[in-house]
N, CA, C and O atoms as CSV, one atom per row, in Angstrom:
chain,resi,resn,atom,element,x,y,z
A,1,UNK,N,N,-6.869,35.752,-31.111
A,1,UNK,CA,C,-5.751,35.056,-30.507
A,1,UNK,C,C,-6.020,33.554,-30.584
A,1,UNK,O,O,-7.176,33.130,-30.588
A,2,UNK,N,N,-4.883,32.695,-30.649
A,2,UNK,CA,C,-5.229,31.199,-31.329
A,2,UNK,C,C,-5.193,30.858,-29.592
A,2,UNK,O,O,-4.905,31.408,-28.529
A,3,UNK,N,N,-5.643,29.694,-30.076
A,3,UNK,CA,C,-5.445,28.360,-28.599
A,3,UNK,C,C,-4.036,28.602,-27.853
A,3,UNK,O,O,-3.915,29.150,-26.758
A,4,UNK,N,N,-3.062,28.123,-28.599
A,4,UNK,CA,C,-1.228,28.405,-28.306
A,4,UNK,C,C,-1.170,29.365,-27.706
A,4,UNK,O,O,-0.960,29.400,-26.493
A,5,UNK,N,N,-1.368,30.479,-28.537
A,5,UNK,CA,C,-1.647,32.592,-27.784
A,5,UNK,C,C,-1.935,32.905,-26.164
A,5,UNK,O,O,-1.439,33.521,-25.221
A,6,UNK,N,N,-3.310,31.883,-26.558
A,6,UNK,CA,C,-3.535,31.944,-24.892
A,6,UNK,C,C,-3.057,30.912,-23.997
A,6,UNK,O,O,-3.090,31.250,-22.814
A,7,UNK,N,N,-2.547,29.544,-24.272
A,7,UNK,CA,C,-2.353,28.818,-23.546
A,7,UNK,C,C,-0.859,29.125,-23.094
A,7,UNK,O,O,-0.455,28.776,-21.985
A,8,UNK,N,N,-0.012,29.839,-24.071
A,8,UNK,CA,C,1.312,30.670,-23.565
A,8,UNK,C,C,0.970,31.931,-22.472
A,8,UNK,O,O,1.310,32.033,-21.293
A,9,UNK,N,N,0.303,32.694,-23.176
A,9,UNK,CA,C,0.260,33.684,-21.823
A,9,UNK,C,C,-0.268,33.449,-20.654
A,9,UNK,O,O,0.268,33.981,-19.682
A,10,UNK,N,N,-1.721,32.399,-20.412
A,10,UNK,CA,C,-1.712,31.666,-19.579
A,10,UNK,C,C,-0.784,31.219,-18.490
A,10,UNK,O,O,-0.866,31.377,-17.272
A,11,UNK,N,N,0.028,30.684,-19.152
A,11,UNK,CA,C,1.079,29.633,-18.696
A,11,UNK,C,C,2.489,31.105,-18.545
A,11,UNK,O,O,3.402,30.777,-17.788
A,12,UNK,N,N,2.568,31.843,-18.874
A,12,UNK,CA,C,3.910,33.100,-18.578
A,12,UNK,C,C,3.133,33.526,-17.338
A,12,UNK,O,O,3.887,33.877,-16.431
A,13,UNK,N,N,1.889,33.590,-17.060
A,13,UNK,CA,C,1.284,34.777,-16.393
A,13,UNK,C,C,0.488,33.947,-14.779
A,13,UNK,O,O,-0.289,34.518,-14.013
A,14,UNK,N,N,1.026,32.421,-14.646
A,14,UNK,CA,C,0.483,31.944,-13.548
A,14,UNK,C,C,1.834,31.531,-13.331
A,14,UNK,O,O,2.787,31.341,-14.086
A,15,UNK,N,N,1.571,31.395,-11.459
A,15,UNK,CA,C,2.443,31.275,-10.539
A,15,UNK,C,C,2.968,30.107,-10.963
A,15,UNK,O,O,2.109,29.257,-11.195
A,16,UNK,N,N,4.205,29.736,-11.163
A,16,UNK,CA,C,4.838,28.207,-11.984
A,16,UNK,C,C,4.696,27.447,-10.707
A,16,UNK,O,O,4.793,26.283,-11.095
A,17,UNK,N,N,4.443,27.398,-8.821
A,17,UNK,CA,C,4.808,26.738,-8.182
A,17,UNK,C,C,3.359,26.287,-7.713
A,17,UNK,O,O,3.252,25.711,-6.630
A,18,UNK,N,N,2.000,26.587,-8.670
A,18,UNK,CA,C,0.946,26.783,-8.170
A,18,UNK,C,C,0.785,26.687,-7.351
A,18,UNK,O,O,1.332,27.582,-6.706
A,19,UNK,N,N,-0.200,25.445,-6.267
A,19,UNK,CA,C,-0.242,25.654,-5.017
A,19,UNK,C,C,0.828,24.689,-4.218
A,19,UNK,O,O,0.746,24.447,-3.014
A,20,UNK,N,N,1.244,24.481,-4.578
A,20,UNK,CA,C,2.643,23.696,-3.839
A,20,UNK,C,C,2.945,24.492,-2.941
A,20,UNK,O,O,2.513,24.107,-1.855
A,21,UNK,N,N,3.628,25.664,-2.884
A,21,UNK,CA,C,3.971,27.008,-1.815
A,21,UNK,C,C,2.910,26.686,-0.534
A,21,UNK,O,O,3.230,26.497,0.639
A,22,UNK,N,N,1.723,26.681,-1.042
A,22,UNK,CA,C,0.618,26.679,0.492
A,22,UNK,C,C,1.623,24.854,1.081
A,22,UNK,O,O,0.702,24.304,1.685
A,23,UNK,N,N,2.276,24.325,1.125
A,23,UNK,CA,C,2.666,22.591,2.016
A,23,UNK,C,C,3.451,23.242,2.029
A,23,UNK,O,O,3.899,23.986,1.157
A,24,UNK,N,N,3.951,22.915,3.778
A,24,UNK,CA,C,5.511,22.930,4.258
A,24,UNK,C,C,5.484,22.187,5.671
A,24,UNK,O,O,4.578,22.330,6.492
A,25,UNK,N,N,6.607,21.372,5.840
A,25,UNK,CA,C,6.466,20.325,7.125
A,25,UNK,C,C,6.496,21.734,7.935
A,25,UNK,O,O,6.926,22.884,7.846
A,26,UNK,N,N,5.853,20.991,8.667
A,26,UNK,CA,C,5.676,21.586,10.151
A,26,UNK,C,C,6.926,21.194,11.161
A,26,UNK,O,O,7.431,20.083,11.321
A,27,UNK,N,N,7.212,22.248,11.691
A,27,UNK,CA,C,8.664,22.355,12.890
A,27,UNK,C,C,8.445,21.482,14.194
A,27,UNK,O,O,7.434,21.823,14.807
A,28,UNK,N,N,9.157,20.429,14.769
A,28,UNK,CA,C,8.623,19.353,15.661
A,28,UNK,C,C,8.489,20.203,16.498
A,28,UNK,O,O,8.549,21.388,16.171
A,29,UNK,N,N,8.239,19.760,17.999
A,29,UNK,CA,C,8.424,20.234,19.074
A,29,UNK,C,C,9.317,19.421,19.778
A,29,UNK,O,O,8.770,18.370,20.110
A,30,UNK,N,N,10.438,19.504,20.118
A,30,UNK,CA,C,11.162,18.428,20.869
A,30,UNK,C,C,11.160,18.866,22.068
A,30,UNK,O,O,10.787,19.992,22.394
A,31,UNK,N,N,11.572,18.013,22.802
A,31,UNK,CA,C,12.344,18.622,24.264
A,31,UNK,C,C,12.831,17.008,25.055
A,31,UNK,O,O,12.443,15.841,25.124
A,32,UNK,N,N,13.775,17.772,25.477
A,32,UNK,CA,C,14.423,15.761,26.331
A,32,UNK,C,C,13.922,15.505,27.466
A,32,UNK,O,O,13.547,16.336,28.294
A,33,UNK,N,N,13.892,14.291,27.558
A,33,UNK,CA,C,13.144,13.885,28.843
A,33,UNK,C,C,14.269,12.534,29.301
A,33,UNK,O,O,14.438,11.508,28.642
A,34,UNK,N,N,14.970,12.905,30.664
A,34,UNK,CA,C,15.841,11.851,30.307
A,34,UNK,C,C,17.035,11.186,29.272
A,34,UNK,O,O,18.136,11.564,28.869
A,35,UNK,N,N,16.116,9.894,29.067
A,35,UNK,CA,C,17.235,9.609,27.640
A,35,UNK,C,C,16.054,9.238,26.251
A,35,UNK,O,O,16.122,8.646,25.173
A,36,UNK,N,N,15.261,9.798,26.844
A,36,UNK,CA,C,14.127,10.133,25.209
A,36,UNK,C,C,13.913,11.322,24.817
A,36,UNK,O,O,13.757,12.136,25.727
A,37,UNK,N,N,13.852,11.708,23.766
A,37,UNK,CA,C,13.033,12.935,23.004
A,37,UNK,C,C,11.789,12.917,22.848
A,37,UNK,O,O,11.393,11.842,22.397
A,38,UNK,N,N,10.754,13.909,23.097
A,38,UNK,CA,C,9.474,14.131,23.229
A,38,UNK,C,C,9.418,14.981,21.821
A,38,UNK,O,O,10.146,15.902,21.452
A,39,UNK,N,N,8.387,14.403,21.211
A,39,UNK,CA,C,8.173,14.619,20.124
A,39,UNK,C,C,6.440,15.570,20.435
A,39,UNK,O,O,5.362,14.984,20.337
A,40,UNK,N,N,6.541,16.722,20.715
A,40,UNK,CA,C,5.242,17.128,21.385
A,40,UNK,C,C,4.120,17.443,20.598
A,40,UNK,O,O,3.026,17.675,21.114
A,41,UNK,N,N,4.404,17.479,18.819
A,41,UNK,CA,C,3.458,17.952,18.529
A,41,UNK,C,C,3.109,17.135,17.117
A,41,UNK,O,O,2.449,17.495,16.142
A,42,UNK,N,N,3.768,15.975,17.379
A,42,UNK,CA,C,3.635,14.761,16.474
A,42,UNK,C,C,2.107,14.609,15.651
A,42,UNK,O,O,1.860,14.671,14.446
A,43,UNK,N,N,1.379,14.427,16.605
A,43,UNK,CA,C,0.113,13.928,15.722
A,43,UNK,C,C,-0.427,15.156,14.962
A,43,UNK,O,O,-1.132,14.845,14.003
A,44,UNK,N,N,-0.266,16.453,15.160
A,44,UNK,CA,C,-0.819,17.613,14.563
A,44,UNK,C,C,0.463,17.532,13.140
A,44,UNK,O,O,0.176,17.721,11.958
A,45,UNK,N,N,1.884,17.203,13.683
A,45,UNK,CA,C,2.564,17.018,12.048
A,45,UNK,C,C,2.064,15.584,11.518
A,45,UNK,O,O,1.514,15.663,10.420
A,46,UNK,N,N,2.107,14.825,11.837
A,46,UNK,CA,C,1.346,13.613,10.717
A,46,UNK,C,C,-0.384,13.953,10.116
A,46,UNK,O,O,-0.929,13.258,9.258
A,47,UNK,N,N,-1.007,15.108,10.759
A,47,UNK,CA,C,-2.501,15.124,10.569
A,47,UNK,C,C,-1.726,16.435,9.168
A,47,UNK,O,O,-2.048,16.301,7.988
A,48,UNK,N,N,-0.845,17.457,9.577
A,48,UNK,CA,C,-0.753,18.138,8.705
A,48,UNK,C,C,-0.110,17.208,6.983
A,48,UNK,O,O,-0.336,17.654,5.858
A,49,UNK,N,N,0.638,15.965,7.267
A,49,UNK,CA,C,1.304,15.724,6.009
A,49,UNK,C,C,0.531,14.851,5.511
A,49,UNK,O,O,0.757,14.303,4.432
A,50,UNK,N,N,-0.919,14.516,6.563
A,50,UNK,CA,C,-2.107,13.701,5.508
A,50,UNK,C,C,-2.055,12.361,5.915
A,50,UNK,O,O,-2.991,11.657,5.535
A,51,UNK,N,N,-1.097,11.796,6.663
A,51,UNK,CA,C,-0.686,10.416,6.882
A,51,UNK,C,C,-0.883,9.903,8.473
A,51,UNK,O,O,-0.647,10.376,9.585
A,52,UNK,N,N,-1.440,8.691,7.948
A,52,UNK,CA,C,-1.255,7.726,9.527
A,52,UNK,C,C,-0.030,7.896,10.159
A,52,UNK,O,O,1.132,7.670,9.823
A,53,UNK,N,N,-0.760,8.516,11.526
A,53,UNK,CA,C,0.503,8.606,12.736
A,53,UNK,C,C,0.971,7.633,13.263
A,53,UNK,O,O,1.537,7.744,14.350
A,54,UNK,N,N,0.840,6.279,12.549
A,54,UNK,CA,C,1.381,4.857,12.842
A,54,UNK,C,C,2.164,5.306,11.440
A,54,UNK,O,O,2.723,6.380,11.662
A,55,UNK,N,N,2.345,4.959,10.382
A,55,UNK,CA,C,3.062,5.089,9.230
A,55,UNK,C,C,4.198,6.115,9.376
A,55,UNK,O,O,5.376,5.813,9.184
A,56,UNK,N,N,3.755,7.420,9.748
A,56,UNK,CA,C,5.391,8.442,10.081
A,56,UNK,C,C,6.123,7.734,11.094
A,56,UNK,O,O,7.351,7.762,11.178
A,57,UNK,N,N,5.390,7.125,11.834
A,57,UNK,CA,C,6.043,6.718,12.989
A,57,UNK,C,C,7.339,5.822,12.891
A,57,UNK,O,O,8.504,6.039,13.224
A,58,UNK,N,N,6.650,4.623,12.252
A,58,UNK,CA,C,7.340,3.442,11.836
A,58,UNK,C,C,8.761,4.099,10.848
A,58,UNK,O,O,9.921,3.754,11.074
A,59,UNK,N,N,8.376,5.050,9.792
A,59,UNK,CA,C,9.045,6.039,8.966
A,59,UNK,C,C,10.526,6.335,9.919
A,59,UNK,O,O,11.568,5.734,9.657
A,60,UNK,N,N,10.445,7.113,10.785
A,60,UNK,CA,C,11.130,7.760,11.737
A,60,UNK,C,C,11.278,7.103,12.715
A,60,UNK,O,O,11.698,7.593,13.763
A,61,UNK,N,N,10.958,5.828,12.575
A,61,UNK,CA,C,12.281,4.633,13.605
A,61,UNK,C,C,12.972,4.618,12.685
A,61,UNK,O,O,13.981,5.275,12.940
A,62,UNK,N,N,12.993,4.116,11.471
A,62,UNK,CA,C,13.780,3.469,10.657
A,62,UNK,C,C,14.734,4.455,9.829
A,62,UNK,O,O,15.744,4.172,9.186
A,63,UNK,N,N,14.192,5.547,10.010
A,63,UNK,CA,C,15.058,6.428,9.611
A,63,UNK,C,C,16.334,7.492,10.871
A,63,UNK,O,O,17.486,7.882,10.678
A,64,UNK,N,N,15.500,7.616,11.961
A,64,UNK,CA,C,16.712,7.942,13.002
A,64,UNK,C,C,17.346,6.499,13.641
A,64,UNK,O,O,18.507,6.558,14.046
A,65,UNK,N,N,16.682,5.311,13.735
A,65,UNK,CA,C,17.603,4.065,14.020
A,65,UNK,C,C,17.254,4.073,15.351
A,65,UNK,O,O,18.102,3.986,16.239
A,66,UNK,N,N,15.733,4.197,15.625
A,66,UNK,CA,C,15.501,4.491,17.205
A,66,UNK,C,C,13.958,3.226,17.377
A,66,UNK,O,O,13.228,2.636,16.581
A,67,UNK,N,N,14.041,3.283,18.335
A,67,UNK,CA,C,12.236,2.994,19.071
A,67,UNK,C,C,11.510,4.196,19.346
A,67,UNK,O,O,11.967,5.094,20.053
A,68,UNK,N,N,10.101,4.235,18.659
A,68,UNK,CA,C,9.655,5.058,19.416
A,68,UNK,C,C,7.747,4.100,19.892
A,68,UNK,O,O,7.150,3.049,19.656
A,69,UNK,N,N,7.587,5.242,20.558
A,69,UNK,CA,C,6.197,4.911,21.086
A,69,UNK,C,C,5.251,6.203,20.994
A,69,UNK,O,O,5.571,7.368,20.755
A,70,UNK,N,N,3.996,5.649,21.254
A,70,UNK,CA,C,2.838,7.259,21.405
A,70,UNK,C,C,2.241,7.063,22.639
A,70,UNK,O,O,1.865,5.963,23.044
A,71,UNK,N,N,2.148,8.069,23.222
A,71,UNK,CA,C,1.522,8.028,24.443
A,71,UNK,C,C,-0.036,8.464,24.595
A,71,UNK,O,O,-0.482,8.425,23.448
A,72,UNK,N,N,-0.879,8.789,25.324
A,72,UNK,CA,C,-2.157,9.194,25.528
A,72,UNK,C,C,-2.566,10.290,24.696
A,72,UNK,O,O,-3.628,10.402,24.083
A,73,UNK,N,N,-1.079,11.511,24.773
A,73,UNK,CA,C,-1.729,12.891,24.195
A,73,UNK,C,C,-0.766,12.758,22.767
A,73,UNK,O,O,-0.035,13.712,22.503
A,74,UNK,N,N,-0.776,11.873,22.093
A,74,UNK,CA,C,-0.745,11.922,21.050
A,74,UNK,C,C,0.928,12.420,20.823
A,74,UNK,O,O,1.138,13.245,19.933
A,75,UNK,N,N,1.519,12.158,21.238
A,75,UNK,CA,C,3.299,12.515,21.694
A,75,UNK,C,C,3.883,11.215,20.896
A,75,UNK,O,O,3.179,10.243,20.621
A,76,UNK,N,N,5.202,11.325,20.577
A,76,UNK,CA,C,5.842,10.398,20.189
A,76,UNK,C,C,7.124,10.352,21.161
A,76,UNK,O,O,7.796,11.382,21.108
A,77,UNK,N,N,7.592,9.365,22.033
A,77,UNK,CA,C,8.531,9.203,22.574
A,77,UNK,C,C,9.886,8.607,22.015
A,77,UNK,O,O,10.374,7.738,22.738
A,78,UNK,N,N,10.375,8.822,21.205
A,78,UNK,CA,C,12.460,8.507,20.653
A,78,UNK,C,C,12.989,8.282,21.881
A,78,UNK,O,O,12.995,9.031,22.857
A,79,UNK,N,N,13.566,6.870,21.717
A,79,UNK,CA,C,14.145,6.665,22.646
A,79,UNK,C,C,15.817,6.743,21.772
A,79,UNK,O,O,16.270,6.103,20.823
A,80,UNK,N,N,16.448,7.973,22.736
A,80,UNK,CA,C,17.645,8.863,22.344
A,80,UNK,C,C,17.547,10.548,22.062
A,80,UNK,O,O,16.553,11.260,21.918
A,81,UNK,N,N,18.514,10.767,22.051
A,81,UNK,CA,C,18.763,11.932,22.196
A,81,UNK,C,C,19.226,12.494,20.798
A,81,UNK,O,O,20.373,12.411,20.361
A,82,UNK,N,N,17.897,13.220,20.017
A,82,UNK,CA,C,18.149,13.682,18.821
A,82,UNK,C,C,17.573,15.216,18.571
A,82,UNK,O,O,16.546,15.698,19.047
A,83,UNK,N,N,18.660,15.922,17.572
A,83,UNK,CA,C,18.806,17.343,17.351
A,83,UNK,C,C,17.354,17.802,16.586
A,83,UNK,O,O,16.693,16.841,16.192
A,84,UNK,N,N,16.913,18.828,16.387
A,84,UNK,CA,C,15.859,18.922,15.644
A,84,UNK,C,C,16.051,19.057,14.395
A,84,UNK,O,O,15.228,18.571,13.619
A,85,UNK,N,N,17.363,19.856,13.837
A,85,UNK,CA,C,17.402,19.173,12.566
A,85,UNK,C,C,17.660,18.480,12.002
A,85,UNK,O,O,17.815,18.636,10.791
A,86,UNK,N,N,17.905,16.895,12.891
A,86,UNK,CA,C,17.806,15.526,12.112
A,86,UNK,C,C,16.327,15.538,11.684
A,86,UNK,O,O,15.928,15.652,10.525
A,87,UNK,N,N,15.494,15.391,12.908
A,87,UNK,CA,C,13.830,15.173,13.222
A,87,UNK,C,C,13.618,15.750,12.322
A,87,UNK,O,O,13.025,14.978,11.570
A,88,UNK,N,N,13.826,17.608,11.415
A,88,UNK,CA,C,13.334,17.999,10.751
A,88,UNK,C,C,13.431,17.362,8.650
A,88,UNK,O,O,12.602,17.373,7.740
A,89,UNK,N,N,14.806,16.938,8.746
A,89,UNK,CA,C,15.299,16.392,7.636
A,89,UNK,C,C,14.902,14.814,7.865
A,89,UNK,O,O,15.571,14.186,7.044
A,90,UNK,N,N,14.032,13.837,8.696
A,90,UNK,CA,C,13.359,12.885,8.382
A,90,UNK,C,C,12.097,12.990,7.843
A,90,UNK,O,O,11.707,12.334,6.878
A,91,UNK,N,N,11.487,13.763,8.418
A,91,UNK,CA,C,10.071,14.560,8.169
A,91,UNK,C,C,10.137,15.215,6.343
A,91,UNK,O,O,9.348,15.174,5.400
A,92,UNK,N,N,11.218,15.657,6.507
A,92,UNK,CA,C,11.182,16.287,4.989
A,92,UNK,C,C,11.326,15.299,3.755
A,92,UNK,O,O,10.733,15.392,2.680
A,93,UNK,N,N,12.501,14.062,4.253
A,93,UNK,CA,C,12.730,12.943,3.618
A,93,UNK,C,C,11.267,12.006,3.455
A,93,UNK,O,O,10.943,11.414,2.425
A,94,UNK,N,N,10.662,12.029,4.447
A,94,UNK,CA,C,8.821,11.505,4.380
A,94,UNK,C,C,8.211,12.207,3.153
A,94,UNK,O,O,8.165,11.676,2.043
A,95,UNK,N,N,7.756,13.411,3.423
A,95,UNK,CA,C,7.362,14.645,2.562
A,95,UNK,C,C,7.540,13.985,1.219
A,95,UNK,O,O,6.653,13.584,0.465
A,96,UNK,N,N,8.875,13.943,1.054
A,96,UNK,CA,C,9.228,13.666,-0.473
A,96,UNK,C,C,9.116,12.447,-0.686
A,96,UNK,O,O,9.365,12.427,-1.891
A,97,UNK,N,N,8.953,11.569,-0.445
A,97,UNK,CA,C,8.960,10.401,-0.911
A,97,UNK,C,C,7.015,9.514,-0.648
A,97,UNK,O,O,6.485,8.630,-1.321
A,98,UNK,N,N,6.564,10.160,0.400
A,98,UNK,CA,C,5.154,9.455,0.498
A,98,UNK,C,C,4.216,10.486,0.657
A,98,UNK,O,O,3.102,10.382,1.171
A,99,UNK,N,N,4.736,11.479,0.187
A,99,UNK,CA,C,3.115,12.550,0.171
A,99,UNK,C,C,3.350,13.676,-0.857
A,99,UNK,O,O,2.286,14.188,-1.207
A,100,UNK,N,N,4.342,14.154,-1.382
A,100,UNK,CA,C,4.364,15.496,-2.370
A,100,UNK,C,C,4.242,14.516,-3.653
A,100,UNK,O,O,4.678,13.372,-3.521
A,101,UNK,N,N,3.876,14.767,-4.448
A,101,UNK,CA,C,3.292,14.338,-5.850
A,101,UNK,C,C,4.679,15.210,-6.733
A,101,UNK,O,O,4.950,16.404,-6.857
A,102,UNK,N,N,5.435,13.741,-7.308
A,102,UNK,CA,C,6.854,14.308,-7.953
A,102,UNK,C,C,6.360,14.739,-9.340
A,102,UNK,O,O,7.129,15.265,-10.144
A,103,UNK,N,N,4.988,14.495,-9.629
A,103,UNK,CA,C,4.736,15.089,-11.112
A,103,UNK,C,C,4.779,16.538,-11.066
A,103,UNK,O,O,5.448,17.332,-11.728
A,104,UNK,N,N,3.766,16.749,-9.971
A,104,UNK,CA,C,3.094,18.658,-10.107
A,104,UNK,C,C,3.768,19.121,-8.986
A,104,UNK,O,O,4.128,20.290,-9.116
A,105,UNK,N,N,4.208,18.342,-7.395
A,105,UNK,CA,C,4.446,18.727,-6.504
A,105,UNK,C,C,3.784,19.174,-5.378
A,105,UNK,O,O,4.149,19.728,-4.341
A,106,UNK,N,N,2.641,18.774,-5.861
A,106,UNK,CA,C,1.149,19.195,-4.665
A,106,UNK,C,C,1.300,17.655,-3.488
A,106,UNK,O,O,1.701,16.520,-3.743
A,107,UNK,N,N,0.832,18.205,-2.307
A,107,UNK,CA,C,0.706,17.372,-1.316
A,107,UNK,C,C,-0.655,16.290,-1.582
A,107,UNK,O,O,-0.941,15.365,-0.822
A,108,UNK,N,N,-1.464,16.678,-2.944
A,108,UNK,CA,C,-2.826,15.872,-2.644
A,108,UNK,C,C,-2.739,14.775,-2.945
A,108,UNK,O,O,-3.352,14.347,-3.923
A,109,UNK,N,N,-1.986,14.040,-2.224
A,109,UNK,CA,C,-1.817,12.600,-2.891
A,109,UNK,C,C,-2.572,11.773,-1.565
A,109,UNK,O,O,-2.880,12.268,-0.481
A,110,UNK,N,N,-2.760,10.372,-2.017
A,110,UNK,CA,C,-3.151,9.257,-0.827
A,110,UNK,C,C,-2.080,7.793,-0.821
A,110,UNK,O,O,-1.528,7.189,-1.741
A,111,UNK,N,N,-2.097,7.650,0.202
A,111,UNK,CA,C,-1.541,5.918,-0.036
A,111,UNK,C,C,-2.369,4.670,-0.804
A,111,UNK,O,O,-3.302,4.115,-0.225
A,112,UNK,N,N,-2.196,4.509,-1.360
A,112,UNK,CA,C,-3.536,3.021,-2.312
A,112,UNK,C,C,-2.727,1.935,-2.376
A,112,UNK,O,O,-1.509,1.951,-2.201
A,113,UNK,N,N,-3.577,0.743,-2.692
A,113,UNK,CA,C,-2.833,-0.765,-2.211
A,113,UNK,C,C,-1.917,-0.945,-1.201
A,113,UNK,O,O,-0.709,-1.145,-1.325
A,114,UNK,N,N,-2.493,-0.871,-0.309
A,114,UNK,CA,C,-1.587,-1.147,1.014
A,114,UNK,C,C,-0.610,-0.298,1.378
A,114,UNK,O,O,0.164,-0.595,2.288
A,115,UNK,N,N,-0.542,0.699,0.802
A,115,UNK,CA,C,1.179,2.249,0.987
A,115,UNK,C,C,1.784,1.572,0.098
A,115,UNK,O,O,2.942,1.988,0.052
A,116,UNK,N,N,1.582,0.558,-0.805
A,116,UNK,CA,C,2.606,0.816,-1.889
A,116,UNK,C,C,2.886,1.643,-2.990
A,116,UNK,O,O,3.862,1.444,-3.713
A,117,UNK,N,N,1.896,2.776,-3.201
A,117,UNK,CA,C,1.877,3.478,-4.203
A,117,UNK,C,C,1.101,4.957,-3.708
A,117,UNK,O,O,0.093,5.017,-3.005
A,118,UNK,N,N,1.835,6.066,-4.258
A,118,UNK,CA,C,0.708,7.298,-3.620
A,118,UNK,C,C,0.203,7.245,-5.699
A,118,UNK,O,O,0.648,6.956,-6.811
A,119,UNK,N,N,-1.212,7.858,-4.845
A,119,UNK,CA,C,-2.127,8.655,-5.985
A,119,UNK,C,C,-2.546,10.105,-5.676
A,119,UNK,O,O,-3.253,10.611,-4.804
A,120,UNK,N,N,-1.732,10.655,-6.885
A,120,UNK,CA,C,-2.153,11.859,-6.786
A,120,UNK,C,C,-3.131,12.761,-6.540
A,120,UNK,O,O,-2.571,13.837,-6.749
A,121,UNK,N,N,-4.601,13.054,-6.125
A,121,UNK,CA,C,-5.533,13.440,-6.352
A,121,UNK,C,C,-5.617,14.663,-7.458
A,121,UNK,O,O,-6.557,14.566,-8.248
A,122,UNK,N,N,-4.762,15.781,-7.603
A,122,UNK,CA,C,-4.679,16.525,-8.158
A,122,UNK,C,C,-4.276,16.408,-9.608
A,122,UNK,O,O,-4.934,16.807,-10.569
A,123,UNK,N,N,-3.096,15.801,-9.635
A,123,UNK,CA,C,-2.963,15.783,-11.536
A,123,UNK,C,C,-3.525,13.762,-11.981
A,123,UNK,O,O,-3.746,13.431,-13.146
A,124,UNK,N,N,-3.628,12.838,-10.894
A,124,UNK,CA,C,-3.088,11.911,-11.313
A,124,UNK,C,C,-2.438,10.830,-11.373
A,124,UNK,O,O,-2.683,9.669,-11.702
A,125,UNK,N,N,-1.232,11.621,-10.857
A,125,UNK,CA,C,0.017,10.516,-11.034
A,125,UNK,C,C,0.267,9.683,-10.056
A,125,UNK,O,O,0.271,10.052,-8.882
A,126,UNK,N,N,0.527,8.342,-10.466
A,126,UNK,CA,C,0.773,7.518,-9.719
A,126,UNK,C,C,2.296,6.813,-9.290
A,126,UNK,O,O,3.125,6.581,-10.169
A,127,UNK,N,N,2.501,6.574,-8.176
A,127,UNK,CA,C,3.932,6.252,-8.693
A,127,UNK,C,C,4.370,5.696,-7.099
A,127,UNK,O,O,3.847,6.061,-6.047
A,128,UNK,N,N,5.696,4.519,-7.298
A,128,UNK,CA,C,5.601,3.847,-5.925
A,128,UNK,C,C,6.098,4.778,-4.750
A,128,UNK,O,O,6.730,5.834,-4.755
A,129,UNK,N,N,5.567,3.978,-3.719
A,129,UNK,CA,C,6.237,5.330,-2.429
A,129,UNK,C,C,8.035,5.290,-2.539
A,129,UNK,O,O,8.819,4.563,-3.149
A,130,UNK,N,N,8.196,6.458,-1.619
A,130,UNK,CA,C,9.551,6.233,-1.538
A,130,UNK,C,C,10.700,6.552,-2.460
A,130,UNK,O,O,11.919,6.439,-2.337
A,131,UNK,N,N,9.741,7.085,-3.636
A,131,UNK,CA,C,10.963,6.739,-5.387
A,131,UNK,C,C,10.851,8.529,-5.299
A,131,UNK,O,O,11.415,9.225,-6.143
């Protein structure tokens, strides 16, 4: 069997989504307090998507159009009253733009030069945040 032979059946006979399937945002915890949303399980989703829980943070003011703050236990306080599947479709909008790797789709990427650019760890690729 030539090189091609096997590098086709290879390639018919592995999972096309390799490990991409193992990343998926994690579901917030909300609950209202007043006229803020408690974000209860914030720092365990920024530790899961790899990123400074100052960086999602800043992320998700600017993307729900809010203030928020962190408190002692690692909570994020929104000031307003928001649904979880906004919270969940900012988080996902993060995902894609500063941590899934648009070449292969793997989460192993890092922020380099200041968060202007993720690097892939896995294939490579480099490319600016956000795009």
């Amino acid at each position: 069997m030539s090189y091609d032979e096997h590098l086709d059946r290879a390639m018919s006979e592995s999972d096309s989504s390799g490990s991409a399937g193992r990343f998926s945002v994690p579901d917030p915890e909300l609950r209202a307090d007043g006229s803020f949303t408690v974000f209860e399980n914030f720092a365990s989703v920024a530790e899961r998507l790899g990123r400074a829980p100052d960086h999602v943070m800043q992320y998700l003011q600017s993307e729900l159009g809010t203030a928020a703050s962190r408190d002692d236990a690692d909570r994020l306080r929104l000031t307003g009253s928001f649904k979880q599947r906004r919270v969940v479709a900012a988080l996902e909008e993060y995902a894609d733009g500063y941590v899934l790797c648009p070449e292969c789709g793997l989460p192993d990427t890092k922020l380099v030069e200041e968060g202007e650019f993720r690097q892939c760890e896995a294939c490579g690729e480099r490319t600016r945040v956000g795009a």
